[in-house]
TORLOLUM-96479 format. One record per atom (N, C-alpha, C): atom name; y, z, x; residue number from 0. Coordinates in steps of 0.1 Angstrom, whole numbers. Atoms other than C-alpha are relative to their C-alpha. Example, Ala and Ser with C-alpha at 12.3 -4.5 7.8 and 13.67 -1.06 7.14 Angstrom:
<pts>
[pt "N", [-12, 0, 9], 0]
[pt "CA", [-45, 78, 123], 0]
[pt "C", [12, 0, 9], 0]
[pt "N", [-11, 0, -9], 1]
[pt "CA", [-11, 71, 137], 1]
[pt "C", [11, 8, -8], 1]
</pts>
This chain:
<pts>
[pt "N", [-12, 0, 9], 0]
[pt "CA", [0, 0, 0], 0]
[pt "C", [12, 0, 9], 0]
[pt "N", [-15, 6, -8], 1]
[pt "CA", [34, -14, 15], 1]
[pt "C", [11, 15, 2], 1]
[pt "N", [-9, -10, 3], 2]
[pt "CA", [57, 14, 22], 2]
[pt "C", [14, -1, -8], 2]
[pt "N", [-10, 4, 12], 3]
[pt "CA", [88, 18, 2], 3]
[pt "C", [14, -5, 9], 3]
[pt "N", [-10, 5, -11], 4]
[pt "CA", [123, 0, 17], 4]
[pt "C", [12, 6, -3], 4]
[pt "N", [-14, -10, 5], 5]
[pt "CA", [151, 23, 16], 5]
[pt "C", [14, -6, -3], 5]
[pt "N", [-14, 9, 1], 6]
[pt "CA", [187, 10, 5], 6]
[pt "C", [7, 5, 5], 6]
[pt "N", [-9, -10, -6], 7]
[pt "CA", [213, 21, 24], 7]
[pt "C", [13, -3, -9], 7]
[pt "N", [-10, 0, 11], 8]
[pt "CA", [233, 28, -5], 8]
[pt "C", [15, 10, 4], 8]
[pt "N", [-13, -7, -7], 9]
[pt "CA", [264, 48, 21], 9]
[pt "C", [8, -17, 0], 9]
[pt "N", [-10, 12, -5], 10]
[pt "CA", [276, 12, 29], 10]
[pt "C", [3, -7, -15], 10]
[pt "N", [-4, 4, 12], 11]
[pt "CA", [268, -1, -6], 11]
[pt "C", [17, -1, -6], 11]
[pt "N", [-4, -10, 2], 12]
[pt "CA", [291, 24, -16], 12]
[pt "C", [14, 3, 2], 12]
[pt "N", [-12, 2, -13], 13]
[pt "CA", [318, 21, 13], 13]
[pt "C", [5, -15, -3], 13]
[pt "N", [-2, 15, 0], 14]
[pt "CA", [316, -18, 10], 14]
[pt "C", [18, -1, -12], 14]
[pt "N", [-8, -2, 11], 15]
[pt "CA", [335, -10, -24], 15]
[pt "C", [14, 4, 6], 15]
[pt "N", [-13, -3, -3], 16]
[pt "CA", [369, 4, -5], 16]
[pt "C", [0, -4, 12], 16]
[pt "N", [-6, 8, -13], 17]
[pt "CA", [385, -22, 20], 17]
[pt "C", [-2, 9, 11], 17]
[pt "N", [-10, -11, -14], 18]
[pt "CA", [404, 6, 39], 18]
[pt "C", [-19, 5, 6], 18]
[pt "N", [10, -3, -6], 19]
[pt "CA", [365, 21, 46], 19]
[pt "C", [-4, -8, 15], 19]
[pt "N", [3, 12, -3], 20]
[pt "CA", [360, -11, 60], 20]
[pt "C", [6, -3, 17], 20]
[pt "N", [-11, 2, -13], 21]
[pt "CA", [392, -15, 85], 21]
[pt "C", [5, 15, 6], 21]
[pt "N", [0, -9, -11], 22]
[pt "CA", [388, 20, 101], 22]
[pt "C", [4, -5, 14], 22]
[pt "N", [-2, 2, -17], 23]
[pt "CA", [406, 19, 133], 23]
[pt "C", [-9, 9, 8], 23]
[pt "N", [5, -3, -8], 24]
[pt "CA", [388, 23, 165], 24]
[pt "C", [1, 7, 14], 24]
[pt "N", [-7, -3, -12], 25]
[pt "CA", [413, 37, 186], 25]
[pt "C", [5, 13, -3], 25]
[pt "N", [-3, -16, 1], 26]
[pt "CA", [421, 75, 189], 26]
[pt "C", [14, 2, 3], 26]
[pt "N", [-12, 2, -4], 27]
[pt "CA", [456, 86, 192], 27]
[pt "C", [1, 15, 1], 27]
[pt "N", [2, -15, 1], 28]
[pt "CA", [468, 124, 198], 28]
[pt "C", [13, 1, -9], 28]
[pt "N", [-7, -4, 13], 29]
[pt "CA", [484, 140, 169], 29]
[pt "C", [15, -3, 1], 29]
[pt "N", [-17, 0, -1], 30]
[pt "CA", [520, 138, 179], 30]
[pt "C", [5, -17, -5], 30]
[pt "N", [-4, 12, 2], 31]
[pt "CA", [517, 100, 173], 31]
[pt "C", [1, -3, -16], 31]
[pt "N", [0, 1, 15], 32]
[pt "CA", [513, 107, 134], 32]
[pt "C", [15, 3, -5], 32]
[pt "N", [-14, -7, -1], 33]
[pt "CA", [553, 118, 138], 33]
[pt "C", [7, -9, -8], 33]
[pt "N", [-2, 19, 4], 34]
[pt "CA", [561, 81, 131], 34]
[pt "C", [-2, 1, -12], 34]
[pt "N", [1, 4, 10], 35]
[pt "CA", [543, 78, 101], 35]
[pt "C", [9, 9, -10], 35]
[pt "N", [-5, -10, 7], 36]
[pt "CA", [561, 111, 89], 36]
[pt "C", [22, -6, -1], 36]
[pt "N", [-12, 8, 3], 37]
[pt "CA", [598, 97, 97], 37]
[pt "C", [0, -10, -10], 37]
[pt "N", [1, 11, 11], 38]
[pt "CA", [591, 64, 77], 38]
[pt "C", [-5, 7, -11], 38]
[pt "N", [1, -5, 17], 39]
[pt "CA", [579, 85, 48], 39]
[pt "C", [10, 6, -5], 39]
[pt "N", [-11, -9, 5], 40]
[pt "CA", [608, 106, 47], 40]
[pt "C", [16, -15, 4], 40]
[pt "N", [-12, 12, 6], 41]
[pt "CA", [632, 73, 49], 41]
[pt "C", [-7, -8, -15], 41]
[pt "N", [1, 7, 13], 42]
[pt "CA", [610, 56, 24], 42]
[pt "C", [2, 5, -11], 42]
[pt "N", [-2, -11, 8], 43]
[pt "CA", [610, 88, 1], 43]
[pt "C", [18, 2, -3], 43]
[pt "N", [-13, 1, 0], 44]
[pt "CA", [650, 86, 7], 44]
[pt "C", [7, -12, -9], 44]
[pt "N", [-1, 10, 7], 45]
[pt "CA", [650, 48, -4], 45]
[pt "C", [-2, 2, -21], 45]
[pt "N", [3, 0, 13], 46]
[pt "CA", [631, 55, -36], 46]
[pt "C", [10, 9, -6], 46]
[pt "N", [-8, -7, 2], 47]
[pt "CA", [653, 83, -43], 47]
[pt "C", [17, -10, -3], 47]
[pt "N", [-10, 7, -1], 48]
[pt "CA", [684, 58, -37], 48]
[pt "C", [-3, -10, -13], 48]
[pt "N", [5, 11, 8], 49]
[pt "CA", [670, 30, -56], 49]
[pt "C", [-3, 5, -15], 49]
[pt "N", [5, -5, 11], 50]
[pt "CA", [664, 53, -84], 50]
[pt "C", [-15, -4, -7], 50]
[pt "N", [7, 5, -1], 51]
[pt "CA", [629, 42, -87], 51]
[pt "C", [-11, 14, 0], 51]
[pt "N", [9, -10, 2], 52]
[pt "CA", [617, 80, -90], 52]
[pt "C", [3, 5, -15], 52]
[pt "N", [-9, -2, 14], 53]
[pt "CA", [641, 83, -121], 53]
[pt "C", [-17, -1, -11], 53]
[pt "N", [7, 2, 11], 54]
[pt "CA", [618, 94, -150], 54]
[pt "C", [4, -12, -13], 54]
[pt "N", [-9, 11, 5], 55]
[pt "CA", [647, 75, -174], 55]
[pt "C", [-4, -14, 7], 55]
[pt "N", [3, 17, -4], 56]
[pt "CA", [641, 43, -154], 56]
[pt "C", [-15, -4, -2], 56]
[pt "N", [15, 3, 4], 57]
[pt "CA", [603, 44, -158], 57]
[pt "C", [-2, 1, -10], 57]
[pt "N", [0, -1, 18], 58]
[pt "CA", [607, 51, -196], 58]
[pt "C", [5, -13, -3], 58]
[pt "N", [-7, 14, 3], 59]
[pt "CA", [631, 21, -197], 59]
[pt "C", [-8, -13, 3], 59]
[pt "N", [4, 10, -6], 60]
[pt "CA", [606, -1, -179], 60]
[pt "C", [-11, -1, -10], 60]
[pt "N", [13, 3, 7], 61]
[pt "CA", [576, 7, -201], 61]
[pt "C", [5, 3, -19], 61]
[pt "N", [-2, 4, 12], 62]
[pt "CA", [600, 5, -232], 62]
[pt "C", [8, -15, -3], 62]
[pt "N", [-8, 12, 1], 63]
[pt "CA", [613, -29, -222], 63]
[pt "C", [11, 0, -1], 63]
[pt "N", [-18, 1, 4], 64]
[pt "CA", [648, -19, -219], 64]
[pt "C", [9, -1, 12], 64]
[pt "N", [-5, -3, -17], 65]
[pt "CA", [656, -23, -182], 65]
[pt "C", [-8, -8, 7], 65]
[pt "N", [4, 10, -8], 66]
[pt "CA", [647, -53, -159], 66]
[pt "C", [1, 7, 14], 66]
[pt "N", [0, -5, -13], 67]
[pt "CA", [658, -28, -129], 67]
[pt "C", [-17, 4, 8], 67]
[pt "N", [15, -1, -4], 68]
[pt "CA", [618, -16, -122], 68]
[pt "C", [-9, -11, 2], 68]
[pt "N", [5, 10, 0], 69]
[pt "CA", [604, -51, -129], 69]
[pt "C", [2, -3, 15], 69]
[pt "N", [-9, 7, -10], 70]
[pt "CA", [627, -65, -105], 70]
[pt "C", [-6, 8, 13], 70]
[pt "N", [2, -7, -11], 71]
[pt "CA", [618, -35, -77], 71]
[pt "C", [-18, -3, 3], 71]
[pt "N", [13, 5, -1], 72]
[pt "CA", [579, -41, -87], 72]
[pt "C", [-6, -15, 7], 72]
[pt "N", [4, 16, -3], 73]
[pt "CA", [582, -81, -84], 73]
[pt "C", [4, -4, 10], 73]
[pt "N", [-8, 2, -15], 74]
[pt "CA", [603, -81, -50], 74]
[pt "C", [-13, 6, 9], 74]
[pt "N", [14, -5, -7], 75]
[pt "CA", [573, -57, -39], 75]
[pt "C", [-13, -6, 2], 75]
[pt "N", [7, 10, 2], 76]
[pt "CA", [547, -79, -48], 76]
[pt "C", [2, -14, 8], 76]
[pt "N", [-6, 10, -5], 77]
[pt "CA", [566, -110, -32], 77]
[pt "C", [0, 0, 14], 77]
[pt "N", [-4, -6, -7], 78]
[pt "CA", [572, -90, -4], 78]
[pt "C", [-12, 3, 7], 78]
[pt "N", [13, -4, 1], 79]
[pt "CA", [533, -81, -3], 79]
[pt "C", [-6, -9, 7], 79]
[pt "N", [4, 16, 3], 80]
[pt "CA", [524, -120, -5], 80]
[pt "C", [5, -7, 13], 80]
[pt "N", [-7, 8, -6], 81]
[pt "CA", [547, -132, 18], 81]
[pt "C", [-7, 8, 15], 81]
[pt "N", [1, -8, -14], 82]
[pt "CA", [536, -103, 46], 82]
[pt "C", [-11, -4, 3], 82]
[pt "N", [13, 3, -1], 83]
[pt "CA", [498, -110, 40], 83]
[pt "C", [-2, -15, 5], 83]
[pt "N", [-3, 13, -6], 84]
[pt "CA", [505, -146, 45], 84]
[pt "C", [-1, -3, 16], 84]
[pt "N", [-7, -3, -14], 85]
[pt "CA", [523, -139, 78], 85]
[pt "C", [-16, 6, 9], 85]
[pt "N", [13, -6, -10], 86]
[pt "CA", [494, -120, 90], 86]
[pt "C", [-12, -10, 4], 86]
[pt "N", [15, 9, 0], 87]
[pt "CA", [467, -148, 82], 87]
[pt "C", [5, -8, 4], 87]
[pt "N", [-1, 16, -9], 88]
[pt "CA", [484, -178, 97], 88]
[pt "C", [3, 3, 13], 88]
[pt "N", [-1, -2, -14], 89]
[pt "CA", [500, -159, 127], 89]
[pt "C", [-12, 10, 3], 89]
[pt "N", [13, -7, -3], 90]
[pt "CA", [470, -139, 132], 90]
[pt "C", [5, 12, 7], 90]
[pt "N", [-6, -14, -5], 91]
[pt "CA", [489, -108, 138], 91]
[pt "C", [-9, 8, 4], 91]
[pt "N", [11, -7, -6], 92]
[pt "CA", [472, -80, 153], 92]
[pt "C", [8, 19, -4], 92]
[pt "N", [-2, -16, 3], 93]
[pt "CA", [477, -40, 149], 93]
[pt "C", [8, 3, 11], 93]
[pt "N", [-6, -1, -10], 94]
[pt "CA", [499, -21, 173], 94]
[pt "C", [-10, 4, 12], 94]
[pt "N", [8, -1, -7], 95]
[pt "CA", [470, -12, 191], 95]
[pt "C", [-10, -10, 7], 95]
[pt "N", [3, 10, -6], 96]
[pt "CA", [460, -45, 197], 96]
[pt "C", [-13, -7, -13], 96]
[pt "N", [11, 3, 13], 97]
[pt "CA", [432, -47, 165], 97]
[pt "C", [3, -11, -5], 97]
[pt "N", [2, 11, 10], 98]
[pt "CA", [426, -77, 147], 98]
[pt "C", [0, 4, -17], 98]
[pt "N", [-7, -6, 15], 99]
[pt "CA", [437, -75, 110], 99]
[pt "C", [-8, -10, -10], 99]
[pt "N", [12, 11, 6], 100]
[pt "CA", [406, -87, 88], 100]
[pt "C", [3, 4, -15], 100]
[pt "N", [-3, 1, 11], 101]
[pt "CA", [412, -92, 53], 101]
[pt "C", [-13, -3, -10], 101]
[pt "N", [8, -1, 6], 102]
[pt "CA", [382, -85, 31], 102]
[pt "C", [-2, -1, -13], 102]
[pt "N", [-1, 8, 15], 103]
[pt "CA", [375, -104, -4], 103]
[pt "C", [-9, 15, -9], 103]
[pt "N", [4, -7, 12], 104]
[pt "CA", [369, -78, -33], 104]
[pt "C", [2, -6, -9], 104]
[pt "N", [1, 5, 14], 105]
[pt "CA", [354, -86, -63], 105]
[pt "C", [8, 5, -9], 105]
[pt "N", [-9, -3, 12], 106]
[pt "CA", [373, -81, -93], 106]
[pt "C", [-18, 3, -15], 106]
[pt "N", [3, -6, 8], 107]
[pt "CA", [355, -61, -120], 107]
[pt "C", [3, 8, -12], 107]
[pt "N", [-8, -6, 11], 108]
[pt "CA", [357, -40, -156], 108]
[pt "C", [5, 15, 1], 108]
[pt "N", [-6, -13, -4], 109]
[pt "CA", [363, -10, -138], 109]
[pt "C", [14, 3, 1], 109]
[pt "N", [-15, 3, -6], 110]
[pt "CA", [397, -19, -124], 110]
[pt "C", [7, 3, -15], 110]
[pt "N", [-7, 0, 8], 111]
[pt "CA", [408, -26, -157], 111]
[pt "C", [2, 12, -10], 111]
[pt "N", [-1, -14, 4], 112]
[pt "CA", [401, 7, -172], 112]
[pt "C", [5, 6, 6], 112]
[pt "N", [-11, -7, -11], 113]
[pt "CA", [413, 22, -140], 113]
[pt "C", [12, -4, -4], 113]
[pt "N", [-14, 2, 5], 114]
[pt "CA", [446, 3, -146], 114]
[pt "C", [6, 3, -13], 114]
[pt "N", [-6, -7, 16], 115]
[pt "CA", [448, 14, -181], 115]
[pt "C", [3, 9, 1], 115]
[pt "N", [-1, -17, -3], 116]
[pt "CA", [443, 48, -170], 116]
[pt "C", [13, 6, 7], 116]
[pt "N", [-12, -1, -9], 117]
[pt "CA", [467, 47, -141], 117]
[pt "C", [17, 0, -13], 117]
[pt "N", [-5, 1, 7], 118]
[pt "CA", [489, 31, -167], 118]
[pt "C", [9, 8, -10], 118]
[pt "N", [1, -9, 15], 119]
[pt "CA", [487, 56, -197], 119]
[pt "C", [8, 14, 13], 119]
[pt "N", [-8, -14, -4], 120]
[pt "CA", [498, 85, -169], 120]
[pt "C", [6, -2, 2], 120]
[pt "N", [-10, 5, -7], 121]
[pt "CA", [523, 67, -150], 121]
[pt "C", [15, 2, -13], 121]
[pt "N", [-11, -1, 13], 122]
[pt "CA", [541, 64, -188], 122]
[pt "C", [1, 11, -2], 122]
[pt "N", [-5, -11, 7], 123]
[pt "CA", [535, 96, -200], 123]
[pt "C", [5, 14, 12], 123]
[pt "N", [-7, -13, -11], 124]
[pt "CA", [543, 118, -165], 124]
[pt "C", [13, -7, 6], 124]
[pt "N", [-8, 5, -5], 125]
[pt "CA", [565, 92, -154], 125]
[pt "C", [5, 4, 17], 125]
[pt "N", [0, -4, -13], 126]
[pt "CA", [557, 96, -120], 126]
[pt "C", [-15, -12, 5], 126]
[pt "N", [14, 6, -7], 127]
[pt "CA", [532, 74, -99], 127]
[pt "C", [-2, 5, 15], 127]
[pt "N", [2, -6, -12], 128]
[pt "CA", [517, 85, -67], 128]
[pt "C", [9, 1, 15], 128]
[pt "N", [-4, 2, -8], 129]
[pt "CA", [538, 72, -40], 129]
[pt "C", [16, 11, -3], 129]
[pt "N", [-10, -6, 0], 130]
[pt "CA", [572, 87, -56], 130]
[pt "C", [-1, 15, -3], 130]
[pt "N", [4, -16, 0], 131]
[pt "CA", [554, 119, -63], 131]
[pt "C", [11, 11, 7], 131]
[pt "N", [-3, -11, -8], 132]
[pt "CA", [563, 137, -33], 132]
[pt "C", [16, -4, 2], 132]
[pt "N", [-16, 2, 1], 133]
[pt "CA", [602, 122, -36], 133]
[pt "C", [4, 11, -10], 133]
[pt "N", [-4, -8, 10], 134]
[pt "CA", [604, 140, -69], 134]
[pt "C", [-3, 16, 7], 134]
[pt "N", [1, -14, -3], 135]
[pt "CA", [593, 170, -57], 135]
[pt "C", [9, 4, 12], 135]
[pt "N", [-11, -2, -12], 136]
[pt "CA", [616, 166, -26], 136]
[pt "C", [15, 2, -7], 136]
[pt "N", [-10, -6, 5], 137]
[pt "CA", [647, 165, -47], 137]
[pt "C", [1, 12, -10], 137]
[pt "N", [-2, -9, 5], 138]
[pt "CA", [639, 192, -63], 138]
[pt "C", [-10, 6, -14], 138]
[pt "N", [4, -1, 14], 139]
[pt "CA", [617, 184, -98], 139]
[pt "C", [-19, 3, 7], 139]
[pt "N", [11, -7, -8], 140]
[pt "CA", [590, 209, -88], 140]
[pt "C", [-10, -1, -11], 140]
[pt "N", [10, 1, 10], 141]
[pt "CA", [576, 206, -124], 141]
[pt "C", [-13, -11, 4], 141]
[pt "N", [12, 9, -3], 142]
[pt "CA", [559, 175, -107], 142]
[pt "C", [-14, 1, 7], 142]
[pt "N", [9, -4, -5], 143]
[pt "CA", [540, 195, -90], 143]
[pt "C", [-14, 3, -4], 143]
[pt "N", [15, -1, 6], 144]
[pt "CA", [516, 201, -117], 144]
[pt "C", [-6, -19, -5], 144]
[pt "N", [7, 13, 0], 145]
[pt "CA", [513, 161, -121], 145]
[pt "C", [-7, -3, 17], 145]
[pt "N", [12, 1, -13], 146]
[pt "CA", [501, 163, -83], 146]
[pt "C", [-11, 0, 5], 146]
[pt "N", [19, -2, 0], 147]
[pt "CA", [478, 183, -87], 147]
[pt "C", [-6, -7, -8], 147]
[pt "N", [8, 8, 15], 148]
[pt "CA", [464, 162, -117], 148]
[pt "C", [-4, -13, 9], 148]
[pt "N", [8, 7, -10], 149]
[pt "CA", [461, 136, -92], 149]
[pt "C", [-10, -3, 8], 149]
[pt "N", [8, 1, -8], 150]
[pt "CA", [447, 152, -70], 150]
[pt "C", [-19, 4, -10], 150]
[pt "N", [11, -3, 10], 151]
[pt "CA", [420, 164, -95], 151]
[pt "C", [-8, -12, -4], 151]
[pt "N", [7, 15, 5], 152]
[pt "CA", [416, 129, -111], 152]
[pt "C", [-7, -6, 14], 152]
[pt "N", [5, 10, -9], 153]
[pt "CA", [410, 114, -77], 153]
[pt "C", [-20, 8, 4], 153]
[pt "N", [14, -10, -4], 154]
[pt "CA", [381, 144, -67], 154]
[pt "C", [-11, -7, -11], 154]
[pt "N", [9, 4, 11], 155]
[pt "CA", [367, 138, -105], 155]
[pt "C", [-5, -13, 0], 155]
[pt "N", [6, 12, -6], 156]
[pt "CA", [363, 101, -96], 156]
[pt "C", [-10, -1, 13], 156]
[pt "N", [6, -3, -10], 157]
[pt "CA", [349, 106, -66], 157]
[pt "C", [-17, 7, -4], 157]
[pt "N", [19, -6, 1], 158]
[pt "CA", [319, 128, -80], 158]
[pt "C", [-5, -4, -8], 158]
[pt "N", [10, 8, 11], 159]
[pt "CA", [308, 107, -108], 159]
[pt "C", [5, -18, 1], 159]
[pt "N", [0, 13, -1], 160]
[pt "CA", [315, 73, -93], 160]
[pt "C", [-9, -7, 1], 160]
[pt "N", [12, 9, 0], 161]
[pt "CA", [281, 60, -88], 161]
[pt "C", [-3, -5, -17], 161]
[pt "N", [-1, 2, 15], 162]
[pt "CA", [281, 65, -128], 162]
[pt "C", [7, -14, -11], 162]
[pt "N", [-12, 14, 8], 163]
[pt "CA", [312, 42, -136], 163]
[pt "C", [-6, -15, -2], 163]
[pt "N", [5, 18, 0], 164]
[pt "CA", [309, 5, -143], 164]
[pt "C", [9, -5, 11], 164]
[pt "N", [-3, 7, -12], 165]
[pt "CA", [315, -9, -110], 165]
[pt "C", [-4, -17, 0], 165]
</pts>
């Protein structure tokens, strides 16, 4: 009797999230993460500026009364397109010298529930992940319990993902 062939269902698994994928291979010592901390706290400044953490402006966008968020979303996007481009014809490379490989995901019915989901909070907390920690820098500490809710949703995903429809 044939023995049984095991699946290596960690990569399966992994396959599923790019970023798993494009782990860098180069070690840096902590003081070099200083960088990413400056540019957060200008980008955090930007959104802040741009009003783009504004609960009001994210109510306006998902009551269709305000083309200013579209407009910040569709420049982002453009902005996305045009960079990714750039990278695949000049064959850019990482600061570390890495090659920058762009890995095809399938498109599935998960996503779409995911984005519904995402969707449905984004309206009703009026906050999405990235300007989180802006809100809570100027001061709207209440956001803090949408943070945590974040972080909660991301964990609860995480332990019954094999379950989902992927």
């Amino acid at each position: 009797m044939p023995e049984s062939i095991e699946k290596n269902t960690d990569f399966e698994v992994r396959s599923l999230d790019t970023i798993c994928i494009n782990e860098s291979e180069t070690t840096q010592p902590w003081y070099h993460l200083l960088k990413y901390t400056l540019i957060g706290l200008l980008f955090g400044i930007l959104f802040v500026k741009a009003e783009i953490i504004s609960w009001f402006r994210i109510q306006e966008m998902f009551r269709l009364q305000s083309f200013h968020m579209y407009g910040v979303i569709g420049s982002a996007v453009i902005t996305g397109a045009i960079s990714v481009w750039l990278i695949k014809k000049f064959k850019i490379k990482t600061l570390q010298g890495e090659s920058i490989i762009f890995h095809p995901k399938a498109f599935n019915k998960g996503q779409v529930y995911g984005g519904l989901l995402f969707g449905l909070g984004w309206a009703i907390t009026g906050a999405c992940p990235g300007p989180l920690y802006a809100q809570i820098g100027i001061g709207s500490t209440v956001i803090i319990i949408t943070l945590l809710s974040a972080i909660a949703g991301t964990w609860v995903y995480g332990s019954i993902r094999e379950k989902l429809p992927h």
